[in-house]
C-alpha positions as a Python dict, from the first residue, in 0.01 Angstrom:
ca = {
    (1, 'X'): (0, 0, 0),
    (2, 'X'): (-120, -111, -350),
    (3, 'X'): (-173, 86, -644),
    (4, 'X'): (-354, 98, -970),
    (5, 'X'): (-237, 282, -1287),
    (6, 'X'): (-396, 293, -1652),
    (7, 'X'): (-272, 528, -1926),
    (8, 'X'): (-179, 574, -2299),
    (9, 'X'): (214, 518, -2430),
    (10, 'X'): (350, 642, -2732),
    (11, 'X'): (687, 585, -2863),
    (12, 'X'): (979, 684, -3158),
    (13, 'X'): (1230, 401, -3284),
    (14, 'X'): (1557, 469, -3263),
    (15, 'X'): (1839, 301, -3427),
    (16, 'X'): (1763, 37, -3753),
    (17, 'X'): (1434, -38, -3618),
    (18, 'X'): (1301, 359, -3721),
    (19, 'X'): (1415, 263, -4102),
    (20, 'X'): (1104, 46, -4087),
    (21, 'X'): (864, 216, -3830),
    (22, 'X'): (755, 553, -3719),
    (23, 'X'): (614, 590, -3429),
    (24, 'X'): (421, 370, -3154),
    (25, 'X'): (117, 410, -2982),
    (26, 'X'): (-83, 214, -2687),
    (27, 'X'): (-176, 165, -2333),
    (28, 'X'): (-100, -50, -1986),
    (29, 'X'): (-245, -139, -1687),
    (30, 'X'): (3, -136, -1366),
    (31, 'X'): (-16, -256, -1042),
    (32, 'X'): (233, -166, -769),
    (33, 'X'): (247, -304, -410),
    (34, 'X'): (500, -141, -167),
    (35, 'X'): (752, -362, 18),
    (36, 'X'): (937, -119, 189),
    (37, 'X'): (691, 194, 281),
    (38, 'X'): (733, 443, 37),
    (39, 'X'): (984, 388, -42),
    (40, 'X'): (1052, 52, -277),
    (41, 'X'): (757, -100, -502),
    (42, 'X'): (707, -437, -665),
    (43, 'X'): (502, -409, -990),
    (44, 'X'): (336, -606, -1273),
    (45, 'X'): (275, -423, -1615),
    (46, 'X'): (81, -552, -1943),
    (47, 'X'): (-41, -364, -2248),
    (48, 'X'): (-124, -354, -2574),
    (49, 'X'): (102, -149, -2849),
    (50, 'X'): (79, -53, -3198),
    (51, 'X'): (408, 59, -3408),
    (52, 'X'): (333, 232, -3754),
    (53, 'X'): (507, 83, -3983),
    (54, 'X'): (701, 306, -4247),
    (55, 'X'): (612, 381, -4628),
    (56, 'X'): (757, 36, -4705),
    (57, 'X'): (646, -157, -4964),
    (58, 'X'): (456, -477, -4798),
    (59, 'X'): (515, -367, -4456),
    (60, 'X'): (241, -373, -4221),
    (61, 'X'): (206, -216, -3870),
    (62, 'X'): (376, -452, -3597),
    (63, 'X'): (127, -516, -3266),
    (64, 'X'): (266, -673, -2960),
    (65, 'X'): (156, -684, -2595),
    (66, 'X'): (429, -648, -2361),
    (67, 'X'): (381, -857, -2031),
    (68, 'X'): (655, -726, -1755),
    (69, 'X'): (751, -711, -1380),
    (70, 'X'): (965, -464, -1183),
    (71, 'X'): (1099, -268, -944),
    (72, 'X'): (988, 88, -863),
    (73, 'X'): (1214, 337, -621),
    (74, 'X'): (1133, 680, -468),
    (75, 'X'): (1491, 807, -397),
    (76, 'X'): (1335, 1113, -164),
    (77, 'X'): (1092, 1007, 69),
    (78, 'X'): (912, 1355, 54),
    (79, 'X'): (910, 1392, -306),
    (80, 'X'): (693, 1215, -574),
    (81, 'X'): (1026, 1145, -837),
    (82, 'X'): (1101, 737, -903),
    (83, 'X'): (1351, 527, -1097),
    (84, 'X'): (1141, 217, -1204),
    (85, 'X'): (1317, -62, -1392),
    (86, 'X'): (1103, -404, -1564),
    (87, 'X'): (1202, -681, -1756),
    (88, 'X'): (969, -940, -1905),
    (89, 'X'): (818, -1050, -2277),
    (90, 'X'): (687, -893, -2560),
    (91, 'X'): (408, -1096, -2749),
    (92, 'X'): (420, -986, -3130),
    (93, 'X'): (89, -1097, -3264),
    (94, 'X'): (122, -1008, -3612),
    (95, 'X'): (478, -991, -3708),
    (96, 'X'): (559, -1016, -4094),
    (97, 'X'): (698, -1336, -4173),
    (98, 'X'): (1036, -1474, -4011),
    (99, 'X'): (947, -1256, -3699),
    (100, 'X'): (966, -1439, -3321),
    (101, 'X'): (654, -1457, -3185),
    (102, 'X'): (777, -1333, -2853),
    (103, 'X'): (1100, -1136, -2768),
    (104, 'X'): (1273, -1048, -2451),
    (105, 'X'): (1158, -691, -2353),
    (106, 'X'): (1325, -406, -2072),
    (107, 'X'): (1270, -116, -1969),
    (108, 'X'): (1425, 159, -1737),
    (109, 'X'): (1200, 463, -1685),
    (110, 'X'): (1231, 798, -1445),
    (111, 'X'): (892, 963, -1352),
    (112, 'X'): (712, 1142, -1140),
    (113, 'X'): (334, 1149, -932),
    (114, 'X'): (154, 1420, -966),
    (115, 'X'): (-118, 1440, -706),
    (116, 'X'): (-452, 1534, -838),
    (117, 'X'): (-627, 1470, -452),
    (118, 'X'): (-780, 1173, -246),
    (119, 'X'): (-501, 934, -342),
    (120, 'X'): (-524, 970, -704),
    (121, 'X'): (-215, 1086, -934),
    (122, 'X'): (-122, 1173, -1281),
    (123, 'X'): (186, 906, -1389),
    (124, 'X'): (408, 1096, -1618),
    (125, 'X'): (732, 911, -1718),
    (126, 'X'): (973, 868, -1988),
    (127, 'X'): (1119, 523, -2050),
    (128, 'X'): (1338, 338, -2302),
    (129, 'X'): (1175, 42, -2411),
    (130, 'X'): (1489, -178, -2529),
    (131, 'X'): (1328, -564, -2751),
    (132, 'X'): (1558, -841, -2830),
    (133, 'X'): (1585, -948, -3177),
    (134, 'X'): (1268, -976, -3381),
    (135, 'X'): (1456, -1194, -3610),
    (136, 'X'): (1773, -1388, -3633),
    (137, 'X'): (2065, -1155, -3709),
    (138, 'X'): (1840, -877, -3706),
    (139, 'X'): (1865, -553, -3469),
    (140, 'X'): (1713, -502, -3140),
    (141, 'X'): (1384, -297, -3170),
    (142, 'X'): (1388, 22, -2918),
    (143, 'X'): (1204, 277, -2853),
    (144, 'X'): (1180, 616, -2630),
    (145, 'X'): (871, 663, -2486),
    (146, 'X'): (642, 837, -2251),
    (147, 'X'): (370, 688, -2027),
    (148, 'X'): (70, 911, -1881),
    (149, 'X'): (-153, 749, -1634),
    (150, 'X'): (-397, 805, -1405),
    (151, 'X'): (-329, 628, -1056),
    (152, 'X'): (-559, 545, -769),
    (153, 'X'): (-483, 403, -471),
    (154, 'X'): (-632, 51, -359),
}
């Protein structure tokens, strides 16, 4: 079984990284493919975010595409709830200067299908998205986040 998923994100820092930025917003494209039926999902994820930056002097909004791969589990075979967990890299493609130009990204997420008929499904999920250092002896850069897609069935 293979499936398709595209949908907005939006996210709030949390920790240092919200002294600088507000809030996040953006999309993805998913694909899952089941390798155990039902029941445990392989899947790639890429997207495109934007996080506003603050009312900082000479700060500008940070854009990065995140590029990840995963695992996606359906604990109850006759219910629609999963524990998904991806790892991969985040491409910053503007970042003021010192930034990385790419930072180890993860992120654990618990959501749930909502089926809307003939295969299709409404993806709601909340996730932590958890970046590596931007800079040297900086902080990590997380966020808490929510994904809404629309899913189809391939």
């Amino acid at each position: 079984s293979f499936s398709l998923s595209v949908g907005p994100e939006a996210g709030i820092p949390i920790g240092n990284f919200s002294d600088f930025y507000k809030w996040s917003l953006g999309g993805s494209v998913q694909a899952d493919y089941a390798i155990i039926k039902k029941t445990l999902y392989v899947n790639l994820n890429a997207g495109f975010a934007n996080v506003f930056a603050d009312d900082v002097p000479g700060l500008d909004d940070l854009q990065w595409i995140p590029v990840k791969a995963g695992l996606r589990y359906y604990p109850f075979q006759s219910n629609n709830l999963y524990v998904q967990g991806q790892a991969g890299v985040n491409f910053i493609t503007n970042g003021p200067t010192g930034y990385k130009t790419a930072a180890f990204t993860y992120s654990p997420q618990i959501g749930y299908l909502i089926p809307l008929g003939k295969g299709s499904y409404l993806d709601a999920g909340v996730k932590f998205d958890g970046n590596s250092k931007f800079v040297d002896g900086g902080d990590a850069a997380n966020l808490i986040g929510l994904r809404v897609a629309y899913t189809f069935k391939l």
